[in-house]
MOPAC internal coordinates of N, CA, C and O (Angstrom, degrees):
PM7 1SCF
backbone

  N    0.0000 0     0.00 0     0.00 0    0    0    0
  C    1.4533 1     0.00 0     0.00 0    1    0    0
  C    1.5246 1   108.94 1     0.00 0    2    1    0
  O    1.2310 1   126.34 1   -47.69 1    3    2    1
  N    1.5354 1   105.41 1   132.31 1    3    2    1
  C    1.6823 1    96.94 1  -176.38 1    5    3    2
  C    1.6592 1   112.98 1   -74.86 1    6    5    3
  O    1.2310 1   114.54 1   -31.95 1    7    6    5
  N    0.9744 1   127.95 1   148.05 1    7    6    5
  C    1.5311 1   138.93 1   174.32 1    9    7    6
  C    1.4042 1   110.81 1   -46.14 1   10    9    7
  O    1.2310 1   115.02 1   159.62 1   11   10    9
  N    1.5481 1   127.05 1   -20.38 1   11   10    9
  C    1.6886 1   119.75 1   176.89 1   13   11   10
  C    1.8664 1    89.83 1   -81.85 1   14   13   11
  O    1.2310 1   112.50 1   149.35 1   15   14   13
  N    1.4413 1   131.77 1   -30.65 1   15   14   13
  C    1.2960 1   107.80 1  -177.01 1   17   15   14
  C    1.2905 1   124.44 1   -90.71 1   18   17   15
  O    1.2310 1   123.01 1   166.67 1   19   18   17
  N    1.5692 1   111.84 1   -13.33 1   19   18   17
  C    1.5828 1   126.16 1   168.43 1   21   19   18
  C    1.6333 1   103.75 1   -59.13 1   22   21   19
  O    1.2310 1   120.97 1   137.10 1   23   22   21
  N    1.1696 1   115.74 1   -42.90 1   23   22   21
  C    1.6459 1   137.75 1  -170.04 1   25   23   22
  C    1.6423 1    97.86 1   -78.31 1   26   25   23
  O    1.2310 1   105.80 1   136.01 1   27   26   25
  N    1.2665 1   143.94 1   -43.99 1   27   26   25
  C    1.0462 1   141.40 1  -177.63 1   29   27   26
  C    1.6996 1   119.09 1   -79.40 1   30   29   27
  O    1.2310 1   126.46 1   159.11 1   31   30   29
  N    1.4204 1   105.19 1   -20.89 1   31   30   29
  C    1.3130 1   134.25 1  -143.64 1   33   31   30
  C    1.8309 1    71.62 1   -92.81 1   34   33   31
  O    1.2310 1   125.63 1   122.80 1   35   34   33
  N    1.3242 1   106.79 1   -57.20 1   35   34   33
  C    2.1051 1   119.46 1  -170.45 1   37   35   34
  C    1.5386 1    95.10 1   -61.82 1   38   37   35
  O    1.2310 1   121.77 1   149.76 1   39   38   37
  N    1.0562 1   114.21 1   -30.24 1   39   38   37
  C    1.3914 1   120.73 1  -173.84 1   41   39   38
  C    1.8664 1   115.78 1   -58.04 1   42   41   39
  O    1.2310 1   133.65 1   113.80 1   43   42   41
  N    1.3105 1    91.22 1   -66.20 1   43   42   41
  C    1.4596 1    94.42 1  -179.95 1   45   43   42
  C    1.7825 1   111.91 1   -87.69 1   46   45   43
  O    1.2310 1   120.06 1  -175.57 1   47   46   45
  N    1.8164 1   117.50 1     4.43 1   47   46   45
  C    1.2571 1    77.62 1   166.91 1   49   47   46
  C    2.0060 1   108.91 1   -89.97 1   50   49   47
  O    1.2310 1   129.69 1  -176.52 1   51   50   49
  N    1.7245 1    98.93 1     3.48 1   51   50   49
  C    1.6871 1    86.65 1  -165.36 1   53   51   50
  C    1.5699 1    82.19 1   -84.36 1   54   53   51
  O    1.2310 1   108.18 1  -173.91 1   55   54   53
  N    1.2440 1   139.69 1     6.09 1   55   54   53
  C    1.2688 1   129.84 1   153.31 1   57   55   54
  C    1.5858 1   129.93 1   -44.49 1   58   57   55
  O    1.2310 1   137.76 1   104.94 1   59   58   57
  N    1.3738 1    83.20 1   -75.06 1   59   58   57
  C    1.7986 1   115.34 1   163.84 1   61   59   58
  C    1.4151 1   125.34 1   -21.15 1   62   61   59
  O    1.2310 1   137.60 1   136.78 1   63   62   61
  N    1.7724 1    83.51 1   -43.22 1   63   62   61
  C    1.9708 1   102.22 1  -170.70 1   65   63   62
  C    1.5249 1    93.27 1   -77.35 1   66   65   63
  O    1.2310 1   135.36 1    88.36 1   67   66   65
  N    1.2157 1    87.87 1   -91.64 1   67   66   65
  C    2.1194 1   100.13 1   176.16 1   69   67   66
  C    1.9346 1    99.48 1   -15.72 1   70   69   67
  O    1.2310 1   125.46 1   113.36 1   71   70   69
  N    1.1967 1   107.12 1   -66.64 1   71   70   69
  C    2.0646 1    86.77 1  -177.50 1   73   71   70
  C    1.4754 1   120.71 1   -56.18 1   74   73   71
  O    1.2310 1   129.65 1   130.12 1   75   74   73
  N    1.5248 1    99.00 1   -49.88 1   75   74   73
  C    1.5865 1    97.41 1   156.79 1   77   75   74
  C    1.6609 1   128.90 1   -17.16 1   78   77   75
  O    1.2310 1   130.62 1   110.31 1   79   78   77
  N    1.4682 1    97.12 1   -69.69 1   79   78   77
  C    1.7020 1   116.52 1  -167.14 1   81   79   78
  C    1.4112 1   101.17 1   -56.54 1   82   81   79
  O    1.2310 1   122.84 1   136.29 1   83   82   81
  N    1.3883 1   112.16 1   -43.71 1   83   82   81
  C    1.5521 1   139.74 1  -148.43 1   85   83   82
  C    2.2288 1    86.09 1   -63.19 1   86   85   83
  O    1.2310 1   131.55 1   119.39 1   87   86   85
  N    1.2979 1    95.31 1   -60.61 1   87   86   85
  C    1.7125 1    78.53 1  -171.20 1   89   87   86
  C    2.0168 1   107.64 1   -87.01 1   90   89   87
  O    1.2310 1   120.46 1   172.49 1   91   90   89
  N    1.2123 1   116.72 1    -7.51 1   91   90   89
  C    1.2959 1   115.28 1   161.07 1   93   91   90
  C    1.4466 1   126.64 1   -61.31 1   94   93   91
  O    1.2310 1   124.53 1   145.57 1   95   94   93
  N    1.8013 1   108.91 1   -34.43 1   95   94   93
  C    1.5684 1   113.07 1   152.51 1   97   95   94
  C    1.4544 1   137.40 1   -60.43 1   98   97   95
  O    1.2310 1   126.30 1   175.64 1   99   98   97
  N    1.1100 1   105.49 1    -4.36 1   99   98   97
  C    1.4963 1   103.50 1   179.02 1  101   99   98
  C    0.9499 1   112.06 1    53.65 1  102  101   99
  O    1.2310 1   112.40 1  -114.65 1  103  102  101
  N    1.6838 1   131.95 1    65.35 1  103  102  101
  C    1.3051 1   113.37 1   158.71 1  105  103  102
  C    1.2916 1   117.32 1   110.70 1  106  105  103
  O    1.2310 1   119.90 1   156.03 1  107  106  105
  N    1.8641 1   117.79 1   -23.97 1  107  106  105
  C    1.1073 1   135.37 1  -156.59 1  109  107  106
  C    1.8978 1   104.06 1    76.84 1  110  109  107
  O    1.2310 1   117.78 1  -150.93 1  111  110  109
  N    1.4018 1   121.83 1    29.07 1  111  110  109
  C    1.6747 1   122.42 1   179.25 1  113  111  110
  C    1.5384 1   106.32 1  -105.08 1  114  113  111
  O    1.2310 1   121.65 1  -177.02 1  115  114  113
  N    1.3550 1   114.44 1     2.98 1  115  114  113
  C    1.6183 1   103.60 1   159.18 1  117  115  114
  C    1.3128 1   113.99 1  -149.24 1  118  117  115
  O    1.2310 1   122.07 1   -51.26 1  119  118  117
  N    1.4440 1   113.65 1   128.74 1  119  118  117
  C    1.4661 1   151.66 1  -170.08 1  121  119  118
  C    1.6685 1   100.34 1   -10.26 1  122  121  119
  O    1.2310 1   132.94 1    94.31 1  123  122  121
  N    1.4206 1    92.60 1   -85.69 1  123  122  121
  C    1.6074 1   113.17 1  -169.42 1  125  123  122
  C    1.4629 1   100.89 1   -40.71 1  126  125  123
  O    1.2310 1   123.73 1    76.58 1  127  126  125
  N    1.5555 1   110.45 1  -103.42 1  127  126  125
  C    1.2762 1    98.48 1  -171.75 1  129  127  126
  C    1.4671 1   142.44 1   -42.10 1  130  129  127
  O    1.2310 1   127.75 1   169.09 1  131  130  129
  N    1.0648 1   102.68 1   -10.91 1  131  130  129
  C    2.3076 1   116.20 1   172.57 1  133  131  130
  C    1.9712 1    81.20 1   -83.39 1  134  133  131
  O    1.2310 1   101.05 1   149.30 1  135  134  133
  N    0.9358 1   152.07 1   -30.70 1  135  134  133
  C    1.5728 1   152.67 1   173.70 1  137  135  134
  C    1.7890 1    97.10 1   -42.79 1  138  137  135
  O    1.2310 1   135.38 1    97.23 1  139  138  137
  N    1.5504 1    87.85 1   -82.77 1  139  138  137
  C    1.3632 1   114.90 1  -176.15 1  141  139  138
  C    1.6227 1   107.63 1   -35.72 1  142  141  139
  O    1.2310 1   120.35 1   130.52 1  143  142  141
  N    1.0721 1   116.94 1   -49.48 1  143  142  141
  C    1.7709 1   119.02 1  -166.19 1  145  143  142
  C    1.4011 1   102.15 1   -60.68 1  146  145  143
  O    1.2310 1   111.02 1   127.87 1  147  146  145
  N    1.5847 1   134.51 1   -52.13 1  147  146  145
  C    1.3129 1   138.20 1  -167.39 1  149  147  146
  C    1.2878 1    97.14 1   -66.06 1  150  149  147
  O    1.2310 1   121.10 1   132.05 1  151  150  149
  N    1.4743 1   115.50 1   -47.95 1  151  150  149
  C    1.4527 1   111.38 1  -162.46 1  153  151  150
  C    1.9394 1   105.96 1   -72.44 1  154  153  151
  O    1.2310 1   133.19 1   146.35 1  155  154  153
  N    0.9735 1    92.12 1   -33.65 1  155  154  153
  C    1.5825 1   102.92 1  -169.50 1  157  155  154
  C    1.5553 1   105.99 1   -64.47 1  158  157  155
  O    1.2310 1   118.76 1   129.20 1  159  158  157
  N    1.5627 1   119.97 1   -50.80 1  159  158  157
  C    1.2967 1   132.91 1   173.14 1  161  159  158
  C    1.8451 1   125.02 1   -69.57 1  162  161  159
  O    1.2310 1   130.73 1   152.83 1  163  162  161
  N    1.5212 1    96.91 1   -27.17 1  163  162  161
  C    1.3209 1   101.81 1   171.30 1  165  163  162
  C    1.4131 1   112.29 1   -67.51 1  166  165  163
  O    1.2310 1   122.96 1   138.58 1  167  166  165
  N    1.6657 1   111.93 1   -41.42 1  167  166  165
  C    1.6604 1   118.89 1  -170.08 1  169  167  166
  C    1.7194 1   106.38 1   -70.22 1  170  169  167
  O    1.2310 1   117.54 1   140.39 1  171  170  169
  N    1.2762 1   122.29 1   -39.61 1  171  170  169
  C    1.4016 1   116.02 1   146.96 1  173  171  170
  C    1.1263 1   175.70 1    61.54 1  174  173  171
  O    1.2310 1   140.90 1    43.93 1  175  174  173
  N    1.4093 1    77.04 1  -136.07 1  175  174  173
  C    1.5777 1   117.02 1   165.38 1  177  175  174
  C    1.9096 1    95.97 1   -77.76 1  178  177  175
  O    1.2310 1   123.37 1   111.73 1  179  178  177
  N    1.0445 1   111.14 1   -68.27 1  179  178  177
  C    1.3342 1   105.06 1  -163.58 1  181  179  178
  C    1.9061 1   110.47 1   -74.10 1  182  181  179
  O    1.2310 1   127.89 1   171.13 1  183  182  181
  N    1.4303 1   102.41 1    -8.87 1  183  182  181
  C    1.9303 1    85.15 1   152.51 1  185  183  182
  C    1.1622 1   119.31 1   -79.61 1  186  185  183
  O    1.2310 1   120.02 1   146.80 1  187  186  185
  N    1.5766 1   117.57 1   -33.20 1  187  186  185
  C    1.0437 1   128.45 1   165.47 1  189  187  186
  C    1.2328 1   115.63 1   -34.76 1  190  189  187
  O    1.2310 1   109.27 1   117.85 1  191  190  189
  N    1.7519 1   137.71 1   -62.15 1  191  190  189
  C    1.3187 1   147.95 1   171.30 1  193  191  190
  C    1.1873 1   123.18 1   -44.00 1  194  193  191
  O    1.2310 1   123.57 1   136.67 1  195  194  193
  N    1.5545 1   110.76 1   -43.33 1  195  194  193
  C    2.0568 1   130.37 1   161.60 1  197  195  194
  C    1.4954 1    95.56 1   -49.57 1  198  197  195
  O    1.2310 1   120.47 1   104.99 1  199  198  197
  N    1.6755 1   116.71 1   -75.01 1  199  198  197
  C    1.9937 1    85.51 1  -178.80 1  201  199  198
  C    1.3943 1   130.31 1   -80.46 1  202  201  199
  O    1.2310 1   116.93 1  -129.47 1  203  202  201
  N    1.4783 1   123.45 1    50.53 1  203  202  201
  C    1.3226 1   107.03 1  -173.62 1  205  203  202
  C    1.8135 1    88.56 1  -127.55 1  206  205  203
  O    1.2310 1   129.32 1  -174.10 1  207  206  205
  N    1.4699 1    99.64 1     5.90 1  207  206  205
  C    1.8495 1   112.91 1   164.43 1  209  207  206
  C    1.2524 1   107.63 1   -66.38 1  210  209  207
  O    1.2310 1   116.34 1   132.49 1  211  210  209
  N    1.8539 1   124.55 1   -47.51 1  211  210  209
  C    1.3148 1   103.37 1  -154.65 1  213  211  210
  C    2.0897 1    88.68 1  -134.01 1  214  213  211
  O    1.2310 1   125.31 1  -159.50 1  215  214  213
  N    1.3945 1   107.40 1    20.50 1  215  214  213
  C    1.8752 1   107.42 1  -178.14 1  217  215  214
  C    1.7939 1    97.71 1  -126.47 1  218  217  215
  O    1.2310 1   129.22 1   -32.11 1  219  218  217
  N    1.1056 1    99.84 1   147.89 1  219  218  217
  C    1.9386 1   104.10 1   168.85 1  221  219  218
  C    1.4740 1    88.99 1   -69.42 1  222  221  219
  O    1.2310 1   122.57 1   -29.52 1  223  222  221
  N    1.7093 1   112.68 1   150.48 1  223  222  221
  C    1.3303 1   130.22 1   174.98 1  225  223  222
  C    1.5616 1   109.42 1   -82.19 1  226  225  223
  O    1.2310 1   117.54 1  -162.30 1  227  226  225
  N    1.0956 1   122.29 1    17.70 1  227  226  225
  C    2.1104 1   138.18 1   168.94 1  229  227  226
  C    1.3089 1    81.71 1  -101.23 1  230  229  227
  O    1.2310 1   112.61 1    82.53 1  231  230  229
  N    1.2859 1   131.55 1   -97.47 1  231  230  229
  C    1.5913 1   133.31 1  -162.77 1  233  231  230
  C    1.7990 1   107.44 1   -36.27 1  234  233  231
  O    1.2310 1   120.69 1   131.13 1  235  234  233
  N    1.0781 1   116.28 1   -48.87 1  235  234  233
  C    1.2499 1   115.65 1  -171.23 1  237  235  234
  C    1.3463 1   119.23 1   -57.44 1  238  237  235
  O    1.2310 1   130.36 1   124.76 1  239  238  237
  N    1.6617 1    97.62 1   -55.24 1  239  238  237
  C    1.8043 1   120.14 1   168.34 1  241  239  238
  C    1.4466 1   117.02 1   -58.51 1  242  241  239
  O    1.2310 1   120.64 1   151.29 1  243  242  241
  N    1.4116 1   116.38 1   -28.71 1  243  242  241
  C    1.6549 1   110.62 1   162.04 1  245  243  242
  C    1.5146 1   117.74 1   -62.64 1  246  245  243
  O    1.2310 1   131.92 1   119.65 1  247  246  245
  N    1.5528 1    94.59 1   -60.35 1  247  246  245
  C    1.4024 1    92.96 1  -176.27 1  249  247  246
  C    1.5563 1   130.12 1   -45.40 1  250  249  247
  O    1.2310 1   138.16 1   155.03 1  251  250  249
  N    1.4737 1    82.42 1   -24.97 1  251  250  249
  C    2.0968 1    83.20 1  -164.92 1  253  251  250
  C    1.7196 1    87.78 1  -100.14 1  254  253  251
  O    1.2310 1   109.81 1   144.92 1  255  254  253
  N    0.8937 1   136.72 1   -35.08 1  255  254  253
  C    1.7165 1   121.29 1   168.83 1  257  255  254
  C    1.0063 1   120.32 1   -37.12 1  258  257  255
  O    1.2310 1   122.73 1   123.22 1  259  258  257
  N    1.4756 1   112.38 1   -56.78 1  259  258  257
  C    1.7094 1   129.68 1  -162.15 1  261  259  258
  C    1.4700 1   105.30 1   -88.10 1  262  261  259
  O    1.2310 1   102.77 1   129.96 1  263  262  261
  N    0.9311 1   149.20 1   -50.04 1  263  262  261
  C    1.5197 1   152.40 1   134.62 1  265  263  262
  C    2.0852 1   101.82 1   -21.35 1  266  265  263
  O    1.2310 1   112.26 1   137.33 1  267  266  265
  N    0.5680 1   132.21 1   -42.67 1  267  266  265
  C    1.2535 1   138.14 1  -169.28 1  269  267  266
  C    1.6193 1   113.61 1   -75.48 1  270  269  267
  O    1.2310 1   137.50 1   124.65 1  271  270  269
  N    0.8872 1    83.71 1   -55.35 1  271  270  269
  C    2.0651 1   114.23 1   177.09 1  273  271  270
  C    1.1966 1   100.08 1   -34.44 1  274  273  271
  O    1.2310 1   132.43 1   106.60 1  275  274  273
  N    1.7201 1    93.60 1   -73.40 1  275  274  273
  C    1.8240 1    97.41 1  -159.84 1  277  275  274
  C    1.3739 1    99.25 1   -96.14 1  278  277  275
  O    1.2310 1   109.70 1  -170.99 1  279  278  277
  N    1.7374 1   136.92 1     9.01 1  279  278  277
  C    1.5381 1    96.71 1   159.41 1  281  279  278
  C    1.3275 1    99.12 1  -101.31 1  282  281  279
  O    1.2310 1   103.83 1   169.44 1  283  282  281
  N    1.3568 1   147.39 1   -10.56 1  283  282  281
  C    1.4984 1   124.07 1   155.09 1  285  283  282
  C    2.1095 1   117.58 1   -54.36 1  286  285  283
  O    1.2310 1   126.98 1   144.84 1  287  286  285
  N    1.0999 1   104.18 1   -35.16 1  287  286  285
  C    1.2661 1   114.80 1   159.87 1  289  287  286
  C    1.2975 1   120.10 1   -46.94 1  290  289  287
  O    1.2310 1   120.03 1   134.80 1  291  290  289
  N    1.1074 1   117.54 1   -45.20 1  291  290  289
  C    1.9005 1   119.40 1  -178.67 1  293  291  290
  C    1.6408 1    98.51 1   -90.63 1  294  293  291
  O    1.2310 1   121.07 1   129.17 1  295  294  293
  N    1.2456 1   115.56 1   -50.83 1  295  294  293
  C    1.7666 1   122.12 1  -174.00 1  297  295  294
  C    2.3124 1    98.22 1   -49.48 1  298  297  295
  O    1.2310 1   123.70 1   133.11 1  299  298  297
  N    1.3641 1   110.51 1   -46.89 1  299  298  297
  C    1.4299 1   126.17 1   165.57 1  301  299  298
  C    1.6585 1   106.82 1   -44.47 1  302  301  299
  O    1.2310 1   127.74 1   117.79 1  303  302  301
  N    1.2697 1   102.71 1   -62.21 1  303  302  301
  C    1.6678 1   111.58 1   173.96 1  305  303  302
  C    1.2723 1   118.87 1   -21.46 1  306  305  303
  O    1.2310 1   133.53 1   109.69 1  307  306  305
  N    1.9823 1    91.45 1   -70.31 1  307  306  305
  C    1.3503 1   101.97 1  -136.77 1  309  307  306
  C    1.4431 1   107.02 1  -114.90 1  310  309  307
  O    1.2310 1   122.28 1   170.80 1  311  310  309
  N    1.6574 1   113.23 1    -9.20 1  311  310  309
  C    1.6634 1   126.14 1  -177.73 1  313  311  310
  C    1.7731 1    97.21 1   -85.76 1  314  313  311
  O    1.2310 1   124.25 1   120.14 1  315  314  313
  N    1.3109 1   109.46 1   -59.86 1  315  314  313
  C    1.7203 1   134.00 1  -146.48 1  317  315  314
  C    1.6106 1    91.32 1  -112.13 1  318  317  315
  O    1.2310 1   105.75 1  -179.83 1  319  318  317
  N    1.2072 1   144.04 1     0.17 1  319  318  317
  C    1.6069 1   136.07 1   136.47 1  321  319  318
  C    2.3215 1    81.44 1    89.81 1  322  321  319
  O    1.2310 1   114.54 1  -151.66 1  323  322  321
  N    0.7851 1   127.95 1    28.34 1  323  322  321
  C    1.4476 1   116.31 1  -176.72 1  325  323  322
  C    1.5828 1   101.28 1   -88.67 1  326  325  323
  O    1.2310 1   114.29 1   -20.68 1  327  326  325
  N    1.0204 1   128.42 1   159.32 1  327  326  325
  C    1.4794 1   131.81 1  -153.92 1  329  327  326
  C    1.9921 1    94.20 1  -125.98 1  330  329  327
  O    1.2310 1   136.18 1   -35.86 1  331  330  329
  N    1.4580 1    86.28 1   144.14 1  331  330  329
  C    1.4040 1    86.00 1   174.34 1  333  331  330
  C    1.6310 1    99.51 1  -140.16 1  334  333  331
  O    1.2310 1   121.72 1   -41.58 1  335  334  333
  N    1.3283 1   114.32 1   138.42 1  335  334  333
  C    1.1604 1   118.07 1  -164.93 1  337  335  334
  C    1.8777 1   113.39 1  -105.52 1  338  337  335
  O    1.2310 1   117.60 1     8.70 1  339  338  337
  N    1.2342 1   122.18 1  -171.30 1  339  338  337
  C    1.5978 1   117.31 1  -170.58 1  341  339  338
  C    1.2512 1   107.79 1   -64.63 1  342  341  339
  O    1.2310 1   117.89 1   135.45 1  343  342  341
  N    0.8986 1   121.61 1   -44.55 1  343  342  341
  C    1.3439 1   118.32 1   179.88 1  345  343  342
  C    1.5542 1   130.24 1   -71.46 1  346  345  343
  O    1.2310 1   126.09 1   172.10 1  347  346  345
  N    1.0484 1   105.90 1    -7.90 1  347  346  345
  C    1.5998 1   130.26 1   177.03 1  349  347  346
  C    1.4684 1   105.99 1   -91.88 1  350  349  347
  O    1.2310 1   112.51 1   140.75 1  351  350  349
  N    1.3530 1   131.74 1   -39.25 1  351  350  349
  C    1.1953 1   147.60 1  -149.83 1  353  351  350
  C    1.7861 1    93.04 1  -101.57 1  354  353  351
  O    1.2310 1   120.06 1   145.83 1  355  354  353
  N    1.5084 1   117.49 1   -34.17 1  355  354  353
  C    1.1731 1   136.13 1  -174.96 1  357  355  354
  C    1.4823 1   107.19 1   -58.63 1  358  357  355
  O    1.2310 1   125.57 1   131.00 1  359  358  357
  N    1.3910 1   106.90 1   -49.00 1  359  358  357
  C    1.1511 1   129.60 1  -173.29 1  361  359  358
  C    1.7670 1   137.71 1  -101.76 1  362  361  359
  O    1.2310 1   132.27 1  -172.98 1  363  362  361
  N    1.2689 1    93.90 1     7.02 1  363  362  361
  C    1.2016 1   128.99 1  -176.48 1  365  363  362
  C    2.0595 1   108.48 1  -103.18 1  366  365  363
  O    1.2310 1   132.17 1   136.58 1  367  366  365
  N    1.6182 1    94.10 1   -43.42 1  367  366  365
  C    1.4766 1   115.20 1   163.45 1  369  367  366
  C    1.6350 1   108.05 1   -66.55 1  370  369  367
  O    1.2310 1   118.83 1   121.72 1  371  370  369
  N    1.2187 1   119.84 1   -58.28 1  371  370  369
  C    1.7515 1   116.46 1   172.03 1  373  371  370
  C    1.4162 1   113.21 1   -39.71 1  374  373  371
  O    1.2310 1   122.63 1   128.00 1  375  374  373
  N    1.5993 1   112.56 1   -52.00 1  375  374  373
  C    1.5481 1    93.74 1   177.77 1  377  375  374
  C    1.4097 1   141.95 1   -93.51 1  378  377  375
  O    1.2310 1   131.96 1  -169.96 1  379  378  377
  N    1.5137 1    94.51 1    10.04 1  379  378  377
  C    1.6607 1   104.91 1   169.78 1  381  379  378
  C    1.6321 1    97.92 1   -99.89 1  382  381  379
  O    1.2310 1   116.02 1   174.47 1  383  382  381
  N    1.1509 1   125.17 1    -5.53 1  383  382  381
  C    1.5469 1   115.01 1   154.87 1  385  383  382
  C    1.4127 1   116.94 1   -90.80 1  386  385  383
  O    1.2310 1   119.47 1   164.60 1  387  386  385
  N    1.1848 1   118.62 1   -15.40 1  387  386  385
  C    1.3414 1   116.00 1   157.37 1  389  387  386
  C    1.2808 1   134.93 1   -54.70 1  390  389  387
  O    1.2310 1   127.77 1   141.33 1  391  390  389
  N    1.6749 1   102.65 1   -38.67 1  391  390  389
  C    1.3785 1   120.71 1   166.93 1  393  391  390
  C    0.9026 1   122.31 1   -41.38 1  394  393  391
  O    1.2310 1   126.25 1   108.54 1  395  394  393
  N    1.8858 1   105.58 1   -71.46 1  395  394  393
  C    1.3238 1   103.34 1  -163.02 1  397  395  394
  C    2.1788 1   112.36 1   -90.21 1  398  397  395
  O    1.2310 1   139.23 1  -170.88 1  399  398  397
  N    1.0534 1    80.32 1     9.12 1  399  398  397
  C    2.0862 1    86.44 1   156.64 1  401  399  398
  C    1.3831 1   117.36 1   -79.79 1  402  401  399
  O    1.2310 1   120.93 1   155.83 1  403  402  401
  N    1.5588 1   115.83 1   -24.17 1  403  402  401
  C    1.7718 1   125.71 1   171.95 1  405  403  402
  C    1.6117 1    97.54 1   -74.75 1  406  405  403
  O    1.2310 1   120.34 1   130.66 1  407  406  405
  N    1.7358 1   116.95 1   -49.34 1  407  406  405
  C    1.3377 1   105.45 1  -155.00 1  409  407  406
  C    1.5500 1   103.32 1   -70.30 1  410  409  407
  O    1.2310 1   120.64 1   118.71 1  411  410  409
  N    1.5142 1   116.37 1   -61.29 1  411  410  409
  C    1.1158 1   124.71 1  -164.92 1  413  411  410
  C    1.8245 1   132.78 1   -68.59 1  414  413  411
  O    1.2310 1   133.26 1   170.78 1  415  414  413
  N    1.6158 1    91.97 1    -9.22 1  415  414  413
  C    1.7265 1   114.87 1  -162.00 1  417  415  414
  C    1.4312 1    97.75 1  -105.42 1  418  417  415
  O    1.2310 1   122.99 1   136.84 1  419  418  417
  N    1.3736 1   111.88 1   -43.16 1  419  418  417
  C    2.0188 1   113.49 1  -138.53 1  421  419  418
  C    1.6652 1    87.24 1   -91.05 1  422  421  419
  O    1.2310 1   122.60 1   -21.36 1  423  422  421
  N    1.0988 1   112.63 1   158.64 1  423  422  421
  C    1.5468 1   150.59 1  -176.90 1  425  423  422
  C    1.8639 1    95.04 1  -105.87 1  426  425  423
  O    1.2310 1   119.68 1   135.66 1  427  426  425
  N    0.9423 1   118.22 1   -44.34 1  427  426  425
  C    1.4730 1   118.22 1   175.92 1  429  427  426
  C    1.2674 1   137.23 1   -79.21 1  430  429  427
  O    1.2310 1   127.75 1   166.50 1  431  430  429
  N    1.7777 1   102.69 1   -13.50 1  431  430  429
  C    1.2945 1   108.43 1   159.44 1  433  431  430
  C    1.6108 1   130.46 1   -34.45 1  434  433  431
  O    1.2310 1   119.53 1   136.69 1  435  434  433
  N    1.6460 1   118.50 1   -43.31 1  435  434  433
  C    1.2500 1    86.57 1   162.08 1  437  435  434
  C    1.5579 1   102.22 1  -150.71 1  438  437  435
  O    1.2310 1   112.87 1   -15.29 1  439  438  437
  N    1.2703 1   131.07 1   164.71 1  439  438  437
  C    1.5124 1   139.12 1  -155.53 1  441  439  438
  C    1.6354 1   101.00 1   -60.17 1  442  441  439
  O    1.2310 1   120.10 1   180.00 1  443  442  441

């Protein structure tokens, strides 16, 4: 795996965390986790910025959307009991095959 997707890969899970925290704060009404979100989203954003040196910012922004989606989607599942139904799951499957049609197909994956 090249180091811009290992780096992107760190990217969206300090994503993951920070959204995580984001509805564990309630609102931003308790300390810690409203902590966690800045810190989580700040770290990021700026791996995020490390691959946008050597990836187009479309490839990059897919990747970290769609990767993003469904593990707040499963973290929703399986932390916070929220239900996701066939059609959610349907579509949740489309964009992790979407993914890997960018990783394994595209010529533009990276500069």
């Amino acid at each position: 795996m090249p180091k811009a997707y290992l780096i992107l890969l760190l990217a969206v899970v300090a994503e993951t965390i920070g959204t995580t925290a984001l509805q564990a704060s309630q609102q931003f009404t308790r300390l810690w986790p409203s902590v966690l979100v800045v810190v989580g989203y700040g770290f990021a954003f700026y791996l995020m910025g490390l691959t946008l040196r050597v990836m187009p910012v479309g490839i990059v922004y897919a990747i970290w959307s769609g990767l993003g989606i469904v593990l707040i989607a499963l973290i929703g599942f399986v932390v916070f009991g929220q239900r996701l139904d066939w059609p959610a799951v349907l579509g949740l499957t489309l964009i992790l095959v979407g993914i890997l049609v960018i990783h394994l197909f595209s010529d533009t994956a990276t500069h």
